[in-house]
N, C-alpha and C positions, 0 to 999 in steps of 0.2 A: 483681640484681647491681649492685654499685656502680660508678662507674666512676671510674678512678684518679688520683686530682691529680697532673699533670707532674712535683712533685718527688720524690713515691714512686717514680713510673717513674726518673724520673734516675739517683736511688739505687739503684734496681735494676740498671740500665745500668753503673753503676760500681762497687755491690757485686759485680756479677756481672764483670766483668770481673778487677778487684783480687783476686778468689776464683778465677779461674781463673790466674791469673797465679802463685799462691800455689800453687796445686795443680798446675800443671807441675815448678815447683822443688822444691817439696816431695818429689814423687813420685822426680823423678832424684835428688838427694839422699841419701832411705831406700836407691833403690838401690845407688848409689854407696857410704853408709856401711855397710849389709851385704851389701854383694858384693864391697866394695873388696879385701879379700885373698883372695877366692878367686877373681877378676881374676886381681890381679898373680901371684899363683901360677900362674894358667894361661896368662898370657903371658910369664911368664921363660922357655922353651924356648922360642917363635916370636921371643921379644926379641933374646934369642942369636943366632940367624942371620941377623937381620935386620942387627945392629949388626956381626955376621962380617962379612957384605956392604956394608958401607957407611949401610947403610939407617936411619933415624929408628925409633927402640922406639917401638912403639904405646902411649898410655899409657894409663891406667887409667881415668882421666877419659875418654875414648872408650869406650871400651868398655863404662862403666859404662851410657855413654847409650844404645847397641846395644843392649845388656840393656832401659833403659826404655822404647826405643824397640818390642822384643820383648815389652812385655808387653802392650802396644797389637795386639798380635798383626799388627806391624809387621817383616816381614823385614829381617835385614840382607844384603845384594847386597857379593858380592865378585867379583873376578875369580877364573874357571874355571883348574881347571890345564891344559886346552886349547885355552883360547878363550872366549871368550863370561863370561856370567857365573853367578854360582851364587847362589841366596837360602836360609839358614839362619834358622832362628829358635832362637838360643843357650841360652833357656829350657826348649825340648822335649828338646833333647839332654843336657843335665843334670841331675843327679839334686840332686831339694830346692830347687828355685828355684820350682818351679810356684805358687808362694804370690803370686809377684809378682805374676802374673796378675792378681789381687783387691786390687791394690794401685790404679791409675789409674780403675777403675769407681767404690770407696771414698775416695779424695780428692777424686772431680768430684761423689757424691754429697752431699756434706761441702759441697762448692762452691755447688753448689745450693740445699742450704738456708740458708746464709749469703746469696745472692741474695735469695732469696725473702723472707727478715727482713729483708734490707735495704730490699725494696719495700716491704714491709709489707705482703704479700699476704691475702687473705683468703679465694681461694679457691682451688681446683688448678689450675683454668686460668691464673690470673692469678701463680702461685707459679713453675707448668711456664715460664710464658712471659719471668720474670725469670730462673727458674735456669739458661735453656737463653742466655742472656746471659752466662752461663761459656766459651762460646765465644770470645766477642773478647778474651779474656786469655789465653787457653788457645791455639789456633791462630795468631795471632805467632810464640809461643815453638817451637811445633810444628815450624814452618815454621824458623827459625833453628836452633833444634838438629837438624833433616835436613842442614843443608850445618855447620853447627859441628862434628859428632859423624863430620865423613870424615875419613879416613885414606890419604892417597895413597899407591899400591903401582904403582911402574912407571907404565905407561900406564892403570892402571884406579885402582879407589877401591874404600875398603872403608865401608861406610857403610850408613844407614837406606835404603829405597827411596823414593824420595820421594813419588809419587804415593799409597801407604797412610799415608805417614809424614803428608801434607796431609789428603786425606780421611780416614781411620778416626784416626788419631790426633789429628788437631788439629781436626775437624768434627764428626763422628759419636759419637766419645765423648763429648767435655765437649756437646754440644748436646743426646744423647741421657741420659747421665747426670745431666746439672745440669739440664733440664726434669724429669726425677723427683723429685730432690733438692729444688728449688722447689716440685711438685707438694705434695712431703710438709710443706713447710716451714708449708703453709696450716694444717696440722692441728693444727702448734703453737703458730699465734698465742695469745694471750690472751683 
């Protein structure tokens, strides 16, 4: 086993990061552009009441991120209609979204191997351990789009959960995703 001149690692450090950063946006994005009007189709009746009452239309761009936030198998938490709160995840409740699912594993593994060519890895351990460097681009954004993507309702918020939205979404996926994605990346060197 060779062991890896500082600037491979660098590159690793910052391919990987640059790749996760790419593949958060990316992901909300795809959802955004194919969920976007079946969004707003589904919020024009809560829009309505809401602007009846005075209240701010939820927009689309929220919502959309709810959904990416959901594929992360990320709850979104709103307020109960008697108290307390409720967590939905808006992908199981609909029909023909469940695709999305396969959408944030496929972009962090995308991630990973970009990592891993950018180390210039040579072996799986040395690949896992740049791709799983997907992290530090990936978890920021995580972390930002959990309080960017609420929605104030009254005294409560409609929005990602946070504590899955930090760990499973912005930790455990690109860490665990983009370490395979890198693992794999070894096998394509030259």
């Amino acid at each position: 086993m060779s062991v890896p001149d500082q600037s491979n690692r660098t590159r690793g450090i910052v391919g990987g990061a640059a790749a996760g950063a790419v593949a958060y946006v990316l992901g909300y994005l795809v959802v955004y552009v194919t969920q976007g009007d079946r969004i707003a189709e589904g919020l024009s009746g809560v829009n309505f009441f809401t602007e009846l009452f005075g209240g701010d239309p939820i927009s689309t761009w929220q919502a959309a991120g709810w959904l990416f936030y959901n594929a992360h198998f990320v709850d979104t938490m709103s307020p109960g209609v008697f108290g307390g709160a409720q967590s939905t995840n808006l992908i199981m409740e609909a029909d023909g979204g469940s695709l999305l699912f396969i959408l944030p594993p496929l972009l962090l593994l995308v991630a990973g191997v970009v990592a891993g060519r950018a180390a210039g890895a040579s072996d799986p351990a040395e690949g896992a351990q740049a791709g799983a460097f997907v992290l530090t681009g990936y978890l920021p954004l995580a972390v930002i789009g959990a309080f960017l993507f609420r929605y104030t309702v009254g005294d409560g918020s409609v929005a990602p959960d946070l504590i899955t939205a930090v760990l499973l979404a912005g930790a455990v996926y690109p860490a665990v995703f983009g370490a395979i994605g890198g693992a794999a990346s070894s096998l394509l060197s030259d």
